[in-house]
ROTOR-275134 format. One line per 2 residues: their letters; for each residue x, y, z of N, C-alpha, C. Coordinates in nm, 3 decimals, padded with zeros to 5 digits. Layout:
REM ROTOR-275134
a) X Y Z X Y Z X Y Z; ...
END
This chain:
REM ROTOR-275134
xx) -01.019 -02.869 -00.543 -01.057 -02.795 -00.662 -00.970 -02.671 -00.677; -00.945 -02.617 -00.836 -00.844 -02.519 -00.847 -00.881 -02.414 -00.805
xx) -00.992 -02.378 -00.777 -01.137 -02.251 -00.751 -01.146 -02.222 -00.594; -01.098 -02.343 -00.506 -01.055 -02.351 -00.392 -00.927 -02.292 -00.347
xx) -00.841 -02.277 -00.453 -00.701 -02.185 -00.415 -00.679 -02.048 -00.443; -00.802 -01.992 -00.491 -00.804 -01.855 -00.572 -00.765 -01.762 -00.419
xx) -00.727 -01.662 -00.435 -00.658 -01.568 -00.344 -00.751 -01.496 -00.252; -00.741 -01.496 -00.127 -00.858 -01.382 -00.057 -00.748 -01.247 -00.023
xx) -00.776 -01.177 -00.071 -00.697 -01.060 -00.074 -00.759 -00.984 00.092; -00.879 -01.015 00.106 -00.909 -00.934 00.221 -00.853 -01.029 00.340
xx) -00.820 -01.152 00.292 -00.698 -01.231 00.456 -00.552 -01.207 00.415; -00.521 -01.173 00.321 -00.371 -01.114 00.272 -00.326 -01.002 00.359
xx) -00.432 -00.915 00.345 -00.457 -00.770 00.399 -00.553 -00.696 00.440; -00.547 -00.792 00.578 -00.666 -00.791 00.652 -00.714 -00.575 00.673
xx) -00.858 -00.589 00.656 -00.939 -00.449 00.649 -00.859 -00.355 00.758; -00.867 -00.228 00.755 -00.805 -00.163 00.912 -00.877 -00.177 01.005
xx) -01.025 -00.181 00.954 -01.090 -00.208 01.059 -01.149 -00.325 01.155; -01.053 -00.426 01.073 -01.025 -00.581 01.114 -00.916 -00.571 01.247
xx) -00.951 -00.654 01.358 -00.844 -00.680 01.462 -00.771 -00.779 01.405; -00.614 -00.743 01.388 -00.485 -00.836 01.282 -00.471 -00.928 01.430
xx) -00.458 -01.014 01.330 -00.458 -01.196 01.427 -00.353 -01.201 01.441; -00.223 -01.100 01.422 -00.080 -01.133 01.537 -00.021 -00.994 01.510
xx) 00.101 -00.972 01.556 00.155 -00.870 01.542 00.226 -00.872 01.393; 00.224 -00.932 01.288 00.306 -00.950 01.188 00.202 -00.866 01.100
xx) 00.019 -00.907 01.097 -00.061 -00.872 01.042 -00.045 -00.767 01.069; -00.023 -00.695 01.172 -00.090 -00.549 01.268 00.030 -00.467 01.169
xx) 00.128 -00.482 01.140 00.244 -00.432 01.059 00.156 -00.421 00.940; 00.163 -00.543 00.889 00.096 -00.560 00.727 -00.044 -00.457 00.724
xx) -00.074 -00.411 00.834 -00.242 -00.318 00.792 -00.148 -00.166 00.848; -00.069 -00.176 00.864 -00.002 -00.024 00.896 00.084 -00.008 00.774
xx) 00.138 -00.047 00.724 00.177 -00.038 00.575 00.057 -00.030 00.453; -00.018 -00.113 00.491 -00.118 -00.069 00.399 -00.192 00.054 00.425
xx) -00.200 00.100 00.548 -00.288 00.197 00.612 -00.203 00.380 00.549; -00.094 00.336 00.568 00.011 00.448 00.555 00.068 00.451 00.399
xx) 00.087 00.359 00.402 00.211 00.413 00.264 00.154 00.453 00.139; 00.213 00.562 00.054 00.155 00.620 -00.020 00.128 00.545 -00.159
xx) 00.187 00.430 -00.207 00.149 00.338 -00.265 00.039 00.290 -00.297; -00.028 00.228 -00.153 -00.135 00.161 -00.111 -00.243 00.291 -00.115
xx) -00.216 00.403 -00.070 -00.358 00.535 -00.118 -00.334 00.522 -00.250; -00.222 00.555 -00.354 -00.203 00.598 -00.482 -00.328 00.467 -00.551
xx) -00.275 00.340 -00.527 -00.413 00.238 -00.631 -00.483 00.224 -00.573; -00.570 00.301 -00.442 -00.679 00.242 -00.403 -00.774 00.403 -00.499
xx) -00.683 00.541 -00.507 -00.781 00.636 -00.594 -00.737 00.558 -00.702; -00.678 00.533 -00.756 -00.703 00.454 -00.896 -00.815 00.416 -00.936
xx) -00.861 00.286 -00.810 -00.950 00.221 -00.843 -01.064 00.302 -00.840; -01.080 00.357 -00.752 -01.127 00.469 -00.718 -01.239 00.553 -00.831
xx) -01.139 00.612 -00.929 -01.113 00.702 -01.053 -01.198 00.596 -01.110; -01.135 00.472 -01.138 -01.187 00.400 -01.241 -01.314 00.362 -01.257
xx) -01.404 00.367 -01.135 -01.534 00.340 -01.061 -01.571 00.447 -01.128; -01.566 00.572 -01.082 -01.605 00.681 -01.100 -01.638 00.731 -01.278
xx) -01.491 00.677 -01.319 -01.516 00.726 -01.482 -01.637 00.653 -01.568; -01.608 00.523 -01.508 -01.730 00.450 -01.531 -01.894 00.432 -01.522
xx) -01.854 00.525 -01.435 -02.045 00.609 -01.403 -02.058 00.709 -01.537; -01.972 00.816 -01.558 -02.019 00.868 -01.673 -02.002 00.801 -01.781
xx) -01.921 00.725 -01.786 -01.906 00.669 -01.966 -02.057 00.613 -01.960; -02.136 00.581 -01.861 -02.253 00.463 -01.904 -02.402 00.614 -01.916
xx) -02.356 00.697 -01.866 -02.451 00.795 -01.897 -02.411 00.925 -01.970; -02.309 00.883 -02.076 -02.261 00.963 -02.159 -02.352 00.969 -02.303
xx) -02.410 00.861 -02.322 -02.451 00.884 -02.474 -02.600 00.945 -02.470; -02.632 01.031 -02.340 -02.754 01.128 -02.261 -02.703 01.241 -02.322
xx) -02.545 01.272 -02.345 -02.468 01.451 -02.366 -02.546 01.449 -02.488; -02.544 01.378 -02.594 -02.585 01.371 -02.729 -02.710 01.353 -02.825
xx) -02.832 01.351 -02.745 -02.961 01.348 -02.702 -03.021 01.424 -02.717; -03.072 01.552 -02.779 -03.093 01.679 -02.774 -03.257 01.728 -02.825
xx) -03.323 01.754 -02.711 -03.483 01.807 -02.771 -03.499 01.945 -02.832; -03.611 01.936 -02.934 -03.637 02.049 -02.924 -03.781 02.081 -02.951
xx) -03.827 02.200 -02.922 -03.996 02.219 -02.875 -03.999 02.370 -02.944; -04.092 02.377 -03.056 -04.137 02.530 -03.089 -04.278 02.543 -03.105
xx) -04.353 02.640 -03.054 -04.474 02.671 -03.004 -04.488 02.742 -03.179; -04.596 02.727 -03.269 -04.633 02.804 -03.352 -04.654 02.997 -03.270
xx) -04.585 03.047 -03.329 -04.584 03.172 -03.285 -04.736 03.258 -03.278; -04.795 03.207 -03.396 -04.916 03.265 -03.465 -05.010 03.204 -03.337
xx) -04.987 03.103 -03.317 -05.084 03.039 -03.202 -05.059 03.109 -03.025; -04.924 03.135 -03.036 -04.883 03.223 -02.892 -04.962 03.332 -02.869
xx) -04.999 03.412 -03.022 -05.054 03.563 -03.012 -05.175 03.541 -03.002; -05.255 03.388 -03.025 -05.422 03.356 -03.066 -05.437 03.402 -03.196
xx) -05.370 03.439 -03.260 -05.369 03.500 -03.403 -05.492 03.359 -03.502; -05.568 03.452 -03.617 -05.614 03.320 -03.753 -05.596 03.355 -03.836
xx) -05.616 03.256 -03.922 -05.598 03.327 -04.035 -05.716 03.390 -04.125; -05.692 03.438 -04.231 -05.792 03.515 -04.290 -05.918 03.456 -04.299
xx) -05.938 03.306 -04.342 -06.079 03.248 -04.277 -06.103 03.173 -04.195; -06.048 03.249 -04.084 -06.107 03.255 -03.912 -05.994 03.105 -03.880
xx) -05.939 03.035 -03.923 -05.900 02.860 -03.881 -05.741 02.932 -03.778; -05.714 02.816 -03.706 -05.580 02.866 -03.637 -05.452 02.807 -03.692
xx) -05.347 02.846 -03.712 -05.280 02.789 -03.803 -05.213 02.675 -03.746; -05.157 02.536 -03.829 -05.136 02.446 -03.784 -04.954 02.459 -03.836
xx) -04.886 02.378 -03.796 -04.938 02.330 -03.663 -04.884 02.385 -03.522; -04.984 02.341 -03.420 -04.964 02.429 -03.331 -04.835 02.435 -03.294
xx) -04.764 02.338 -03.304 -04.624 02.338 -03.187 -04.560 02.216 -03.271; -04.414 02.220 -03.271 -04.287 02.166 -03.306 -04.207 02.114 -03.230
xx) -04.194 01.980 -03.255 -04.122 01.831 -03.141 -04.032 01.814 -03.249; -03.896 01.794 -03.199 -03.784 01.728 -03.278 -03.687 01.676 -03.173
xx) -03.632 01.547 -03.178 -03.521 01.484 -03.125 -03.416 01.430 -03.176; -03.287 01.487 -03.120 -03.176 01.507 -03.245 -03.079 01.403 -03.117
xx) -03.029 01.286 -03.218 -02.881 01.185 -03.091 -02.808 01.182 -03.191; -02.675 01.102 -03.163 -02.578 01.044 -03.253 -02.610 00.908 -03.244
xx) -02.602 00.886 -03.343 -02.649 00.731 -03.341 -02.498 00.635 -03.325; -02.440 00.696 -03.351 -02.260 00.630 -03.308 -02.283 00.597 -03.197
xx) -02.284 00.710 -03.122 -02.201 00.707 -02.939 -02.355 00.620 -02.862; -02.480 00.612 -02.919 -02.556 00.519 -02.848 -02.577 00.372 -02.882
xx) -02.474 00.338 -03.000 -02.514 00.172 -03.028 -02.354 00.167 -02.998; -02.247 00.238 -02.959 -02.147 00.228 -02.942 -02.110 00.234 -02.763
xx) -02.216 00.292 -02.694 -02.220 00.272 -02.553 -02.211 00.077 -02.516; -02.243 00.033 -02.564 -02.264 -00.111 -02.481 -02.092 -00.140 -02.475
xx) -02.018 -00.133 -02.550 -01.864 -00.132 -02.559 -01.784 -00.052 -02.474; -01.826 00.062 -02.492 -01.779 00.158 -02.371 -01.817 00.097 -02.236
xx) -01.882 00.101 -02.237 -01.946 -00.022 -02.062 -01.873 -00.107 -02.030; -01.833 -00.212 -02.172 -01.761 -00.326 -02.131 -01.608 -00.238 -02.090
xx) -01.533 -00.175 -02.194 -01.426 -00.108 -02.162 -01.444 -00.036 -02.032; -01.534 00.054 -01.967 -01.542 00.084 -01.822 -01.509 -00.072 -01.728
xx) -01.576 -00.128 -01.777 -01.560 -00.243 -01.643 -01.449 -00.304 -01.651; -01.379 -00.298 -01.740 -01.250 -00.374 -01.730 -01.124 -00.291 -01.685
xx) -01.147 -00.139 -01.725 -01.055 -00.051 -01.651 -01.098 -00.039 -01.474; -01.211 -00.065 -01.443 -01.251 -00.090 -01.284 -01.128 -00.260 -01.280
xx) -01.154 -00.321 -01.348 -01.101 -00.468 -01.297 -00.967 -00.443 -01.297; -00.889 -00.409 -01.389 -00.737 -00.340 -01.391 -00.693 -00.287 -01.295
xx) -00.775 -00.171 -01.227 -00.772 -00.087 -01.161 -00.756 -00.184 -01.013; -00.912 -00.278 -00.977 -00.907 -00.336 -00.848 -00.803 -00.433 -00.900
xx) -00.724 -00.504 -00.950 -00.637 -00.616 -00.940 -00.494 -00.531 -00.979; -00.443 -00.394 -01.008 -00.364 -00.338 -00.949 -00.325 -00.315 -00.777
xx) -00.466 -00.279 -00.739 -00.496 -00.254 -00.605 -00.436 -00.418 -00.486; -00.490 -00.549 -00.571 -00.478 -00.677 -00.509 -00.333 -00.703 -00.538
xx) -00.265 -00.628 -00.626 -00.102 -00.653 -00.644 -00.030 -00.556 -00.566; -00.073 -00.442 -00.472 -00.002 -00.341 -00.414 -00.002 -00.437 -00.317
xx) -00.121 -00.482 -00.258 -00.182 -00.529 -00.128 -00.084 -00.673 -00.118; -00.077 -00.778 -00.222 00.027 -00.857 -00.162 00.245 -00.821 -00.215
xx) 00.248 -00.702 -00.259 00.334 -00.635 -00.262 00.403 -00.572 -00.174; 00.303 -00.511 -00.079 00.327 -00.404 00.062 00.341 -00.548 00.185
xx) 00.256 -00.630 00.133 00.258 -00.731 00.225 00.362 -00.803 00.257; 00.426 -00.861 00.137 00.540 -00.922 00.103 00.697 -00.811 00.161
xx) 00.692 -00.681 00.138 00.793 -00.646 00.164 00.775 -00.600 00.332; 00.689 -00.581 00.371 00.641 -00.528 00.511 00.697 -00.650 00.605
xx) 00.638 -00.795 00.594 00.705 -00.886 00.636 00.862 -00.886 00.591; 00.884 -00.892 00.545 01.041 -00.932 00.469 01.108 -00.847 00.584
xx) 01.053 -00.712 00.544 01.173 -00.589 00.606 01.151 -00.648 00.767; 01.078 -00.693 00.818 01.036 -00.718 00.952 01.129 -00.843 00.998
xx) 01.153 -00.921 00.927 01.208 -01.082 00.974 01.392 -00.997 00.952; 01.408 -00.912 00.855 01.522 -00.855 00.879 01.561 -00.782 00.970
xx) 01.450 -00.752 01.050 01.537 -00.628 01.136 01.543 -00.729 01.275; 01.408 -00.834 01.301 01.474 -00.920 01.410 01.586 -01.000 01.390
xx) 01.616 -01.058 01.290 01.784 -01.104 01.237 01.842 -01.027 01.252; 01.870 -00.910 01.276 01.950 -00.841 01.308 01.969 -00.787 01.442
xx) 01.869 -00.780 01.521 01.871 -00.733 01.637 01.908 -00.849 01.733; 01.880 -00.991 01.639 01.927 -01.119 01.735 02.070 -01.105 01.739
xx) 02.134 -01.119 01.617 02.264 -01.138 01.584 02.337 -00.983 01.678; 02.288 -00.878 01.675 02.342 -00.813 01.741 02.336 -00.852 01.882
xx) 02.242 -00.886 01.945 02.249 -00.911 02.074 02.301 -01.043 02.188; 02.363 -01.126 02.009 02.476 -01.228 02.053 02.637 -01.158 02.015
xx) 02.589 -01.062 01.905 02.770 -01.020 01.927 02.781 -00.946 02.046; 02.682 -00.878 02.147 02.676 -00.815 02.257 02.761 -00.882 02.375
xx) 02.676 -01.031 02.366 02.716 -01.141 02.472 02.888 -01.167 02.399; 02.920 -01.201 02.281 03.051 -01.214 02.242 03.154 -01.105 02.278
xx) 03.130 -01.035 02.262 03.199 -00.900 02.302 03.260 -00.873 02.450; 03.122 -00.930 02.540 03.155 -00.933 02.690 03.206 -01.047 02.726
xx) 03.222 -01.184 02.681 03.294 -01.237 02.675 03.469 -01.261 02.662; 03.473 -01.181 02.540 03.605 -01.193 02.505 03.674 -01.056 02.563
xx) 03.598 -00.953 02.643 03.657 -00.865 02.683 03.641 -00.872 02.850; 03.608 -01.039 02.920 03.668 -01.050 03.033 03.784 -01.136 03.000
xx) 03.785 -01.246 02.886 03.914 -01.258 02.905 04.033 -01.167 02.856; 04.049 -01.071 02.797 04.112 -01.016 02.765 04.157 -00.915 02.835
xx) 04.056 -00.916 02.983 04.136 -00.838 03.095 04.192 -00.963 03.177; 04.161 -01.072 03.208 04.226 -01.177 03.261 04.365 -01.171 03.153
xx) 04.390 -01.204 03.095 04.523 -01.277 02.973 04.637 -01.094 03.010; 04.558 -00.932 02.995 04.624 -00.869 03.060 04.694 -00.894 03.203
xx) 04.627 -00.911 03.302 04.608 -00.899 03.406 04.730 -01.026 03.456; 04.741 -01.167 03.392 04.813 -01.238 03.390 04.969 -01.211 03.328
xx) 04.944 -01.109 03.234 05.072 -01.065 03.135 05.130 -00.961 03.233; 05.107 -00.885 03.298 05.152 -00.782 03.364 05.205 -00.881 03.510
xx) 05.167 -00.968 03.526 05.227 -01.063 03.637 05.351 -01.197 03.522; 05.384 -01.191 03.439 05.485 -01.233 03.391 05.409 -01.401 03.366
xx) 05.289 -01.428 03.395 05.206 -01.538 03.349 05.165 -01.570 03.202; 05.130 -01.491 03.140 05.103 -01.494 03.034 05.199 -01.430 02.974
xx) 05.240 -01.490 02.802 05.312 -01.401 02.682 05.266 -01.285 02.626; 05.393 -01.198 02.526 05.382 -01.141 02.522 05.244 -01.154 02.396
xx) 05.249 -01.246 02.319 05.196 -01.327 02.233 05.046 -01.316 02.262; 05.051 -01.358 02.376 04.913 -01.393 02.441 04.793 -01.336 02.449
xx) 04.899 -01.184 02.493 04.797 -01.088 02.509 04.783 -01.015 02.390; 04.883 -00.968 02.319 04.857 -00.917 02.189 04.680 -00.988 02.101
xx) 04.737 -01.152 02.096 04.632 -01.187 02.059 04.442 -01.176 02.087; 04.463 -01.187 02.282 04.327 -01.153 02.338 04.315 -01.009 02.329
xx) 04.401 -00.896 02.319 04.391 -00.730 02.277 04.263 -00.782 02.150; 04.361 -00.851 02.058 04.294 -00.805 01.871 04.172 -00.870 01.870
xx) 04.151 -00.990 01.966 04.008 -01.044 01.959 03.918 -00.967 02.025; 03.965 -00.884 02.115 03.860 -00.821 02.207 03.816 -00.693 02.059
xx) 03.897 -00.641 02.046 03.890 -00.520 01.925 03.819 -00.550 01.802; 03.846 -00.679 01.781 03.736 -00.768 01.652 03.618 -00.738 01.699
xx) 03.586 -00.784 01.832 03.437 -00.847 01.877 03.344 -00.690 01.872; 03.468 -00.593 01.886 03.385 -00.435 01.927 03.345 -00.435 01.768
xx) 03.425 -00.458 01.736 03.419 -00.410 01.564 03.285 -00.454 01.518; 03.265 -00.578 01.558 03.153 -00.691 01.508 03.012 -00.601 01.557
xx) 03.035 -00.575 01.706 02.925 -00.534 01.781 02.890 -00.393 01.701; 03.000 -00.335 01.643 02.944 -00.193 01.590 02.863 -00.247 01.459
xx) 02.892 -00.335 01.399 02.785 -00.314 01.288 02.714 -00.396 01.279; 02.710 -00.491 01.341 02.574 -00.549 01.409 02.467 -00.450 01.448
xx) 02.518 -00.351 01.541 02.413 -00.269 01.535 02.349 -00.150 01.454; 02.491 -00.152 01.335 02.420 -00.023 01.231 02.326 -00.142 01.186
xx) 02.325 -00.257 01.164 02.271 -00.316 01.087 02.145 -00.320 01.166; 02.123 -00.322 01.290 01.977 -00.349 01.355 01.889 -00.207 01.304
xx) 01.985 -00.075 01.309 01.907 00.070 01.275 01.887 00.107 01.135; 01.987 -00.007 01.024 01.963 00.016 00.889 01.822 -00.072 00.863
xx) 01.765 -00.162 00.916 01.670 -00.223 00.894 01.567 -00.182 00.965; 01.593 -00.146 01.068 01.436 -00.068 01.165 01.421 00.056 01.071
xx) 01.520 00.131 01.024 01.453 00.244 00.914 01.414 00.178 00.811; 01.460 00.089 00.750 01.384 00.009 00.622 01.210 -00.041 00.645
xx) 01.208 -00.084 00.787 01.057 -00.139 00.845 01.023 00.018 00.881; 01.017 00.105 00.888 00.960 00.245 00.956 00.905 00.274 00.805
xx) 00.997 00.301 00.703 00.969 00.327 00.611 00.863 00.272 00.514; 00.850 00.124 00.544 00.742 00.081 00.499 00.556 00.098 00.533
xx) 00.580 00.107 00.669 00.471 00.078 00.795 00.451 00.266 00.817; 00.495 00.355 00.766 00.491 00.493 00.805 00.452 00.542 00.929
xx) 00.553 00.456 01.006 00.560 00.506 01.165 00.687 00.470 01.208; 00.739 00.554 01.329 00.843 00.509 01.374 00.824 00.398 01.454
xx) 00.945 00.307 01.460 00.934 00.146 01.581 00.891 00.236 01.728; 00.917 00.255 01.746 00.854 00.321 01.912 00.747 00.378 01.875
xx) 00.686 00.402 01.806 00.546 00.443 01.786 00.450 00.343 01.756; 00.538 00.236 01.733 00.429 00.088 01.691 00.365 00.047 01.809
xx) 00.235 00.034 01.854 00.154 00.008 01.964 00.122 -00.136 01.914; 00.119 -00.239 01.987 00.050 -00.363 02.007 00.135 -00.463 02.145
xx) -00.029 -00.479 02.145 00.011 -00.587 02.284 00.123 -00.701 02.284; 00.149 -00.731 02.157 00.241 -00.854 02.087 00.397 -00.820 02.069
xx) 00.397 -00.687 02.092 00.498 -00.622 02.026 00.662 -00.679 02.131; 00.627 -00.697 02.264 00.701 -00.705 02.377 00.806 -00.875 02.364
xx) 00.661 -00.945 02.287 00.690 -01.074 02.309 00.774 -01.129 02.145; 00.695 -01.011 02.024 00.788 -01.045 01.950 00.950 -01.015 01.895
xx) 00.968 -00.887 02.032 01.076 -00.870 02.031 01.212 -00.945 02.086; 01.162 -01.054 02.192 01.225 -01.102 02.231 01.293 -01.215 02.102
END
């Protein structure tokens, strides 16, 4: 059934006060927990709750009693043949008749700025979610790839002391070594931005999650670094 695929926003982005079922979640509730995004539409919704309490007890401002005591009756005063004057006291109730047959509309308009409001809130939530992961699968792609140009690097810079080491004994060309020099010098090259690239993406994930990576605590954290 289509009613069966509708979205649970609270397993999207699981509560803070939910234990996150891996370390990917535990990210996704620290981005939501932190970033100023995720506070900015949750007072939204917030506001919108709130405005909605007075709009429904607004057409009360316009309502207005009023009560006057015959004065003549305050003093015990009569009149000239002896009777007390009528009448004793004065009731009047003054509304707008607009803003109270016009409240049931306002209500509906409150509740739909609450619904706006919470399904802004359900679009931050798989928004923060979506990029929180993303930035995350980028920075381990990067920290992999760096830590094979690591192994490449040490590679090509033992042979490139062997292919020396042979050239200075008249074994190897002059050719030879020139060539294992420029590969060894590539591989450094590679290794240097391999690793801006591991620190351009751990600030991209810090920035999301509003903590630094060494400040990220979880038990998972060890195993998903590998």
């Amino acid at each position: 059934m289509l009613v069966a695929q509708q979205t649970d926003y609270e397993t999207m982005v699981l509560p803070v006060e939910n234990k996150a079922r891996d370390f990917r979640d535990y990210l996704v509730q620290l981005a939501w927990l932190n970033n100023p995004e995720s506070l900015i539409a949750q007072s939204e919704a917030k506001n919108a709750r709130d405005d909605n309490k007075n709009v429904r007890k607004e057409w009360l401002r316009d309502v207005q009693a009023t009560f006057n005591l015959n004065e003549a009756n305050l003093r015990g005063s009569t009149g000239s043949n002896g009777q007390v004057f009528f009448p004793r006291y004065n009731f009047g109730l003054n509304f707008n008749v607009y803003n109270i047959t016009s409240q049931k509309n306002k209500n509906k308009i409150g509740k739909r700025e609450i619904d706006i409001a919470e399904q802004k809130t359900n679009l931050q939530k798989l928004t923060l979610r979506t990029e929180a992961l993303t930035r995350y699968a980028k920075f381990k792609l990067a920290r992999n790839i760096y830590r094979q140009r690591v192994l490449a690097e040490q590679e090509v810079y033992a042979n490139y002391v062997l292919i020396k080491q042979l050239y200075e004994t008249d074994e190897k060309t002059f050719e030879e070594y020139t060539a294992s020099s420029n590969a060894y010098y590539t591989a450094q090259e590679s290794k240097l931005k391999a690793e801006t690239e591991v620190l351009t993406t751990q600030y991209a994930l810090e920035e999301i999650i509003g903590l630094k990576w060494e400040q990220v605590q979880h038990p998972e954290k060890e195993n998903e670094e590998k």
